[in-house]
Each structure stands twice: as structure tokens, then as C-alpha cells.
Biopython code that builds the backbone (N, CA, C, O; Angstrom):
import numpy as np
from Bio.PDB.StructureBuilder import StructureBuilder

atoms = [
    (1, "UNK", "N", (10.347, -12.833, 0.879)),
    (1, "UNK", "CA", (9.956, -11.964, 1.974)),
    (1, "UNK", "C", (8.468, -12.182, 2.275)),
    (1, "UNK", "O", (7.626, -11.861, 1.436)),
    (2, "UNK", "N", (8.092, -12.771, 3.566)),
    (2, "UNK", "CA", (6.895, -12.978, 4.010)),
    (2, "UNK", "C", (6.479, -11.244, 4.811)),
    (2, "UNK", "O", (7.211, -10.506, 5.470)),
    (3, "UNK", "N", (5.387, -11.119, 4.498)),
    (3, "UNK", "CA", (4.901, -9.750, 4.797)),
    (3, "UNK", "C", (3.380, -10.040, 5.484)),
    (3, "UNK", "O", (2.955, -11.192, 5.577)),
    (4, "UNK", "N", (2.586, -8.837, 5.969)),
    (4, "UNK", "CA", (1.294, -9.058, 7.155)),
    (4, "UNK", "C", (0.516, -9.170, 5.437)),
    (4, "UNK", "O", (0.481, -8.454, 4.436)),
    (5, "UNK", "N", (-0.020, -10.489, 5.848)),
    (5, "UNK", "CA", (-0.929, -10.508, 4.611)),
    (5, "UNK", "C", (-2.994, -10.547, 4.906)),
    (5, "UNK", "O", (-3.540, -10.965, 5.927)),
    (6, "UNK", "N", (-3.409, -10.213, 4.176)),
    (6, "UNK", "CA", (-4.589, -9.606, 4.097)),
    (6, "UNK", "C", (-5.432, -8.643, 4.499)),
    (6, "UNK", "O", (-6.601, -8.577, 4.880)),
    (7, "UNK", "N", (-4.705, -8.055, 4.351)),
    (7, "UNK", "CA", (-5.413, -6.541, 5.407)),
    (7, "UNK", "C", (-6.760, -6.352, 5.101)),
    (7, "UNK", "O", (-7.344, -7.004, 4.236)),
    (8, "UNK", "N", (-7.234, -5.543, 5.734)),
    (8, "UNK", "CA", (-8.690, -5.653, 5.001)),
    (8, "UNK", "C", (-9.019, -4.283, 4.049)),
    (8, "UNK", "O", (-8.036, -3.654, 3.655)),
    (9, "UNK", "N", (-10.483, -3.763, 3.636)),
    (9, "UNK", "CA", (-10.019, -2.895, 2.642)),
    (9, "UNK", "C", (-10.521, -1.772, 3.449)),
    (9, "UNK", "O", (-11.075, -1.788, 4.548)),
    (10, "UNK", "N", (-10.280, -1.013, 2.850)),
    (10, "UNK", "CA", (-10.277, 0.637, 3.474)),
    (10, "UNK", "C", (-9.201, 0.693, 4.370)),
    (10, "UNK", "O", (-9.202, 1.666, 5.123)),
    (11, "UNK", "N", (-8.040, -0.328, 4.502)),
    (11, "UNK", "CA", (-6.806, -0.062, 5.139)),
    (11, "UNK", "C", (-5.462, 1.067, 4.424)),
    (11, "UNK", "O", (-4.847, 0.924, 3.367)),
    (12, "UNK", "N", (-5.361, 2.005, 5.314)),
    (12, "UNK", "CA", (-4.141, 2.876, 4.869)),
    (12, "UNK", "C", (-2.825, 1.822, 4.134)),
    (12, "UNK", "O", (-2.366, 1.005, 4.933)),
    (13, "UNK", "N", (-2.363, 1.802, 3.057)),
    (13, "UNK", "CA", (-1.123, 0.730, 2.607)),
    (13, "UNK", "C", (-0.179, 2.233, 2.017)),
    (13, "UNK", "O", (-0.501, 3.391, 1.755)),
    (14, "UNK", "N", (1.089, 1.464, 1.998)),
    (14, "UNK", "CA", (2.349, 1.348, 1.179)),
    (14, "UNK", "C", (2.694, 0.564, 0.055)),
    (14, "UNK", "O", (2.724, -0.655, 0.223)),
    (15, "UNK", "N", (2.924, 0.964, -0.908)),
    (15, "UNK", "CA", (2.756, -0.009, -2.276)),
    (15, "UNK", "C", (4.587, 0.050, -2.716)),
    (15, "UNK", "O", (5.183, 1.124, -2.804)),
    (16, "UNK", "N", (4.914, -0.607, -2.830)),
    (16, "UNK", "CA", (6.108, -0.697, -3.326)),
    (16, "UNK", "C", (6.616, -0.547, -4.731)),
    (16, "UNK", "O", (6.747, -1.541, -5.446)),
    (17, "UNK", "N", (6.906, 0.666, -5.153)),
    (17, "UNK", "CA", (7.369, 1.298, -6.308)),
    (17, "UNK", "C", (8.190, 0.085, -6.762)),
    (17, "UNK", "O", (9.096, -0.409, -6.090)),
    (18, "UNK", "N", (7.644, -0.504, -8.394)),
    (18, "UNK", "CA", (8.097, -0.926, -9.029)),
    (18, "UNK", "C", (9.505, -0.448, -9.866)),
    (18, "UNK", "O", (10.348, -1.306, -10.125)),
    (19, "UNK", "N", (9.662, 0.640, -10.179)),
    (19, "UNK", "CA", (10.766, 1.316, -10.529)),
    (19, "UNK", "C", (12.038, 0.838, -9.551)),
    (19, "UNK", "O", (12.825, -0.066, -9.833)),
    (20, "UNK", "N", (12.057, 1.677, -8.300)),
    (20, "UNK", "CA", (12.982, 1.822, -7.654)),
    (20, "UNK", "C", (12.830, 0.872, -6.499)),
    (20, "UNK", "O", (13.633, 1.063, -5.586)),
    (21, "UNK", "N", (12.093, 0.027, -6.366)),
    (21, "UNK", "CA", (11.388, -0.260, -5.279)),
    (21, "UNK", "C", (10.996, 0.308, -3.615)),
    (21, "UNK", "O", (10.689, -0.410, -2.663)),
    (22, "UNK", "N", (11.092, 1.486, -3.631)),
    (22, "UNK", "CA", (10.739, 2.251, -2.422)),
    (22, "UNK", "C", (9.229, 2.199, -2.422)),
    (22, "UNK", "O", (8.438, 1.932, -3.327)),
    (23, "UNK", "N", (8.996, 2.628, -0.774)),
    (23, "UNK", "CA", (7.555, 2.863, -0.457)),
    (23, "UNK", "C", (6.729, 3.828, -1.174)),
    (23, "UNK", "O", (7.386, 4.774, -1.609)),
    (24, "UNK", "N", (5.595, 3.860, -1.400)),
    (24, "UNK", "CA", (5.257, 5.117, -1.924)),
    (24, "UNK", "C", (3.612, 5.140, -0.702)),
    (24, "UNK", "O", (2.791, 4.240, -0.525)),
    (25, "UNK", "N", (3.660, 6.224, -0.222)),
    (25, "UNK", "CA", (2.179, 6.400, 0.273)),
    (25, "UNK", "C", (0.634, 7.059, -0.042)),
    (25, "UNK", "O", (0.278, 7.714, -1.022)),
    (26, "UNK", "N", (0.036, 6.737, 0.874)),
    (26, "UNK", "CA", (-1.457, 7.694, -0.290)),
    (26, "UNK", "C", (-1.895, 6.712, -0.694)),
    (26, "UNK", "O", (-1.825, 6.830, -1.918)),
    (27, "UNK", "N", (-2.473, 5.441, -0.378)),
    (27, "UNK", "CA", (-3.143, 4.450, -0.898)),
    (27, "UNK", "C", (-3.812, 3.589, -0.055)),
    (27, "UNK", "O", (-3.446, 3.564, 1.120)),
    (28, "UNK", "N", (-4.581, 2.987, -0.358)),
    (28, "UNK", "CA", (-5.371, 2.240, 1.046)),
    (28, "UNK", "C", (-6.054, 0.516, 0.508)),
    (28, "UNK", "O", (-6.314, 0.874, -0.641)),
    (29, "UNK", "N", (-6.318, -0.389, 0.522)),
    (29, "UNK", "CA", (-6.816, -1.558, 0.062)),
    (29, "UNK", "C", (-8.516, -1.012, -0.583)),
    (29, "UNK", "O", (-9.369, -0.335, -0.010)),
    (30, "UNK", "N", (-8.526, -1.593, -1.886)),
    (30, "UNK", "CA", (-9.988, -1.377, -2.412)),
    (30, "UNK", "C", (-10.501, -2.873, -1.877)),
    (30, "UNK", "O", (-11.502, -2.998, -1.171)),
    (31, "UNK", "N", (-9.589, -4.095, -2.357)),
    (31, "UNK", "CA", (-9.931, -5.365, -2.709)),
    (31, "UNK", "C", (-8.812, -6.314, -2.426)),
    (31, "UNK", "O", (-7.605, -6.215, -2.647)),
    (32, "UNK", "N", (-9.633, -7.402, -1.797)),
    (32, "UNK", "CA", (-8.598, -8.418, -1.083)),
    (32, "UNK", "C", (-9.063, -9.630, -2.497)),
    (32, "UNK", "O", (-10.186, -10.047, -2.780)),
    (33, "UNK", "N", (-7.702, -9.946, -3.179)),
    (33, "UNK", "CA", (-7.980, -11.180, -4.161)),
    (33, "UNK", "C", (-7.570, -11.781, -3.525)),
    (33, "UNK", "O", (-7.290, -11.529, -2.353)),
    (34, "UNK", "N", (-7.289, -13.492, -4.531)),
    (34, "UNK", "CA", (-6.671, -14.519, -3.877)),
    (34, "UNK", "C", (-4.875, -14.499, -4.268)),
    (34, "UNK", "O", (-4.072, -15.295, -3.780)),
    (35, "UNK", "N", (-4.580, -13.570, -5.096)),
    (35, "UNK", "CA", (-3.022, -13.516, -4.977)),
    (35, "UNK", "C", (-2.353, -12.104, -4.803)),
    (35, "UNK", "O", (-1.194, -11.766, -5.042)),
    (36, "UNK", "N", (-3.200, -11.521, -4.415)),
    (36, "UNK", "CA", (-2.531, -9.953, -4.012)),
    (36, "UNK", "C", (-4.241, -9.150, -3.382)),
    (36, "UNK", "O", (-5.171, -9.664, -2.760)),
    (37, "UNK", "N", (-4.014, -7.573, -3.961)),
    (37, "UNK", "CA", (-4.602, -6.791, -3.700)),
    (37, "UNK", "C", (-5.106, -6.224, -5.030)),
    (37, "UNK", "O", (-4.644, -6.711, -6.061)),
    (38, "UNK", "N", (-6.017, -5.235, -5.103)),
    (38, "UNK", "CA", (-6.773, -4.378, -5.965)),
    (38, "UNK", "C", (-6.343, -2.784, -4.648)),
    (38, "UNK", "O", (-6.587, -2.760, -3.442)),
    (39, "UNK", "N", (-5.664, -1.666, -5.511)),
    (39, "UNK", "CA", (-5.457, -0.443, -4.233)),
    (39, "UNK", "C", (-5.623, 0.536, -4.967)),
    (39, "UNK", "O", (-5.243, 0.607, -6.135)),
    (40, "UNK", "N", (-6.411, 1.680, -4.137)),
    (40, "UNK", "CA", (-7.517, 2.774, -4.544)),
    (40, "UNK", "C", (-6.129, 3.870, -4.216)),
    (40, "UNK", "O", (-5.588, 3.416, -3.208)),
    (41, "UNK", "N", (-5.610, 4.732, -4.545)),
    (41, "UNK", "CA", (-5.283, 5.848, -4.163)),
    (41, "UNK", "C", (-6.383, 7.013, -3.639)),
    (41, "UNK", "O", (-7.487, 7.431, -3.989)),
    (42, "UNK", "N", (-5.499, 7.248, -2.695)),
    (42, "UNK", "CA", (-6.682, 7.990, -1.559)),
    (42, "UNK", "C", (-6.983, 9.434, -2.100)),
    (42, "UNK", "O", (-8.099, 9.953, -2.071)),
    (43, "UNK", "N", (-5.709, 10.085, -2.656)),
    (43, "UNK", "CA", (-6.363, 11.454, -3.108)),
    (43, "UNK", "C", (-7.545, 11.609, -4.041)),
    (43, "UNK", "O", (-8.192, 12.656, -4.017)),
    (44, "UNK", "N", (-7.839, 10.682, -4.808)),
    (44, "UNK", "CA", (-8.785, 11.195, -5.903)),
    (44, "UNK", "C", (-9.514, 9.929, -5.618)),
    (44, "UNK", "O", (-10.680, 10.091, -5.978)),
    (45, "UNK", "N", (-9.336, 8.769, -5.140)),
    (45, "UNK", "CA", (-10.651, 7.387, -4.916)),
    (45, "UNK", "C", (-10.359, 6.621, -6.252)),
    (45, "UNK", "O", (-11.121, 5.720, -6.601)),
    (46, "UNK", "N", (-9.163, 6.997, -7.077)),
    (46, "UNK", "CA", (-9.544, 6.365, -8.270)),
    (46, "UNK", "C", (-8.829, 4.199, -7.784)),
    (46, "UNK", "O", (-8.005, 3.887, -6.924)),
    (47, "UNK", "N", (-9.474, 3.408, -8.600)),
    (47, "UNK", "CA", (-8.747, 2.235, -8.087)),
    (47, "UNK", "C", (-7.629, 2.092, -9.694)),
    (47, "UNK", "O", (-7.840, 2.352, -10.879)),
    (48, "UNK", "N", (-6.534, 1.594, -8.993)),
    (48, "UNK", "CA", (-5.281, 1.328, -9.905)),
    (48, "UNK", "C", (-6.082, 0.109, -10.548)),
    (48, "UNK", "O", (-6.889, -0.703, -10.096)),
    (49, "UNK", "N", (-5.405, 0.376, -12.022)),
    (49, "UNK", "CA", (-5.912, -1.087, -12.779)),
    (49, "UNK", "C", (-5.249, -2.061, -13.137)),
    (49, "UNK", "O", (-5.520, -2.715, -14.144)),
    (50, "UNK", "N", (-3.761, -2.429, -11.944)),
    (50, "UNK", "CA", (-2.706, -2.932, -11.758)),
    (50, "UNK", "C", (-3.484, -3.497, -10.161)),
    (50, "UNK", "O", (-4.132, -2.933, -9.279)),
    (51, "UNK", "N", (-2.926, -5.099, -10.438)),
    (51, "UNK", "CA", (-2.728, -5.766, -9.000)),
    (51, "UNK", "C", (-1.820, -5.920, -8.880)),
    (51, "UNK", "O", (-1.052, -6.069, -9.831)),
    (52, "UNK", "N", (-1.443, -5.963, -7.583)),
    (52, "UNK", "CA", (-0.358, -5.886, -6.208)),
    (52, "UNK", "C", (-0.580, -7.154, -5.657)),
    (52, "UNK", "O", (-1.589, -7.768, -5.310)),
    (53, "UNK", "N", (0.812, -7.424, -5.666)),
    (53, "UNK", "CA", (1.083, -8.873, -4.659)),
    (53, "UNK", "C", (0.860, -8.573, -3.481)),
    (53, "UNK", "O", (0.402, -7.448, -3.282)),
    (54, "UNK", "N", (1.091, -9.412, -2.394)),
    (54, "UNK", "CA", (0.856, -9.347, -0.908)),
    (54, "UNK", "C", (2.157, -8.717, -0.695)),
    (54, "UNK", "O", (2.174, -7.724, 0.032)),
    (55, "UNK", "N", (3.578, -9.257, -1.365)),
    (55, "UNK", "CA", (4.819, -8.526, -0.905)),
    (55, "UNK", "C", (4.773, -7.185, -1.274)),
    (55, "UNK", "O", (5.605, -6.452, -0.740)),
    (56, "UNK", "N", (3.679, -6.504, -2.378)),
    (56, "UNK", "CA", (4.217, -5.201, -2.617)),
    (56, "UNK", "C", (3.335, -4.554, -1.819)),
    (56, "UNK", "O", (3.330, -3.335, -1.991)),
    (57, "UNK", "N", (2.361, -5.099, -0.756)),
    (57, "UNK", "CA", (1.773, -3.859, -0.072)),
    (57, "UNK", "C", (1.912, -4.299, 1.806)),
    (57, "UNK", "O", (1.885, -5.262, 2.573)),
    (58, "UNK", "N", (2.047, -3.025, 1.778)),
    (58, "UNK", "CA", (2.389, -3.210, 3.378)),
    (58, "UNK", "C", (1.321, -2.266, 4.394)),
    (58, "UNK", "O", (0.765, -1.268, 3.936)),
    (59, "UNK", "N", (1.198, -2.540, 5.257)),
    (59, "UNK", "CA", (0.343, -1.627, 6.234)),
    (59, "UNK", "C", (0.837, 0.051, 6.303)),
    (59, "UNK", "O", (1.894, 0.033, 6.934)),
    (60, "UNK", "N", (0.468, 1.663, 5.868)),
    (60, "UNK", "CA", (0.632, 2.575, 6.303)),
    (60, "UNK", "C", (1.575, 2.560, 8.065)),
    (60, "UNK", "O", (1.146, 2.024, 9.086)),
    (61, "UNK", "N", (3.004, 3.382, 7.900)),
    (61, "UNK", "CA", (4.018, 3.327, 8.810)),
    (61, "UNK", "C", (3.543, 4.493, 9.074)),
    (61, "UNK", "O", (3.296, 5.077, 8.019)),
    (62, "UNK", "N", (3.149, 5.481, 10.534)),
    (62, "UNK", "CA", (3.294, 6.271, 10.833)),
    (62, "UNK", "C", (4.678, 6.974, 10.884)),
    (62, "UNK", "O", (5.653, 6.317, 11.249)),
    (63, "UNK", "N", (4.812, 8.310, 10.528)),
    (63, "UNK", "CA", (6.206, 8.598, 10.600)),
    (63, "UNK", "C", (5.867, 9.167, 12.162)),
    (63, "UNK", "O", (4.884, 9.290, 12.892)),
    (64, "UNK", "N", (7.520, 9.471, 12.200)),
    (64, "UNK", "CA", (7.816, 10.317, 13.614)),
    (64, "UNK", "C", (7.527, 11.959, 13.911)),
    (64, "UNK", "O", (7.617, 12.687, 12.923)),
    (65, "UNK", "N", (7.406, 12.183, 14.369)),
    (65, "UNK", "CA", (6.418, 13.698, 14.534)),
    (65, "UNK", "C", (7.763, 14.473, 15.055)),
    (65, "UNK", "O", (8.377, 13.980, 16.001)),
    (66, "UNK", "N", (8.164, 15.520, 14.527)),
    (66, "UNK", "CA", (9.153, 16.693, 14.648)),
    (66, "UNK", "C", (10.808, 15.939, 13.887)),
    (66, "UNK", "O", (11.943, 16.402, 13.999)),
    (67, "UNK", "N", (10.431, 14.860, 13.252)),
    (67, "UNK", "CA", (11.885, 14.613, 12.873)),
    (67, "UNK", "C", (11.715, 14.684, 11.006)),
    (67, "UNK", "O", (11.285, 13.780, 10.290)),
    (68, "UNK", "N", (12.167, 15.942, 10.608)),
    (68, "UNK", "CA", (11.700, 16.357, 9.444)),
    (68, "UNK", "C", (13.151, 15.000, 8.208)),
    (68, "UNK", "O", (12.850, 14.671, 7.060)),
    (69, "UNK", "N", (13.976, 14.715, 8.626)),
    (69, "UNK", "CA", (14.636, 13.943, 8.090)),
    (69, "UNK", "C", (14.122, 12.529, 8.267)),
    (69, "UNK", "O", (14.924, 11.847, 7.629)),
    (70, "UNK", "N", (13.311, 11.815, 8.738)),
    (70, "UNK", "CA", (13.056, 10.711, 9.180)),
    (70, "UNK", "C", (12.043, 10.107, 8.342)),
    (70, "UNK", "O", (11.623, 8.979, 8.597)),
]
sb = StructureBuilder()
sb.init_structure("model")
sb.init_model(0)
sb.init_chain("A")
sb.init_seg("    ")
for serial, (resi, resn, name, xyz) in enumerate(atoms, 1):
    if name == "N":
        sb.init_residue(resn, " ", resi, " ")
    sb.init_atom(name, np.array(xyz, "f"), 0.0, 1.0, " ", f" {name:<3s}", serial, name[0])
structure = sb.get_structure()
């Protein structure tokens, strides 16, 4: 799976839960390496001390506004 690769940092991302593999949100790019990412979670600024491939992070999806199932 080819994905938008290099975002830059202070970009809103989606990190892809290793567990289950679903999206998880609340995270944004600290650091662009040469085989993934370095990603800060936004509530507290702390940076994960786990790198992320390019496939596990994706650009922040706006959701849809009044569709509480969506």
C-alpha cells in the first residue's frame, strides 16, 4: 500500500494501531526520517519513542459534522 508520503511536521496524522490495525487520532508529525516518521501526540506534546513507517501514518481525515455514526 503506497500512501501520501512525507508530510511535513506539525502535520495533524492518523497512526495505524498496531494491535488491530485501525486509525487512531490525536497525533501530528514531530520528525520526517528517511524510513518513516518520529509522531508527537498532541494532548500532552510528548514524542512516541516508536517509529512509524510511511504506511502507518496518514494525513488527519476530517470527520463529517452532524453524522454521530460516521
Amino acid at each position: 500500500m503506497v500512501t501520501e508520503r512525507f508530510l511535513e511536521p506539525g502535520t495533524p496524522v492518523e497512526v495505524r494501531r498496531r494491535f488491530d490495525h485501525s486509525w487512531a487520532r490525536g497525533f501530528e508529525v514531530a520528525e520526517v526520517l528517511d524510513s518513516g516518521y518520529r509522531i508527537k501526540r498532541m494532548s500532552d506534546g510528548s514524542v512516541l519513542p516508536a517509529e512509524f513507517t510511511f504506511d502507518d501514518v496518514r494525513a488527519a481525515r476530517r470527520r463529517r459534522e452532524g453524522l454521530w455514526w460516521y
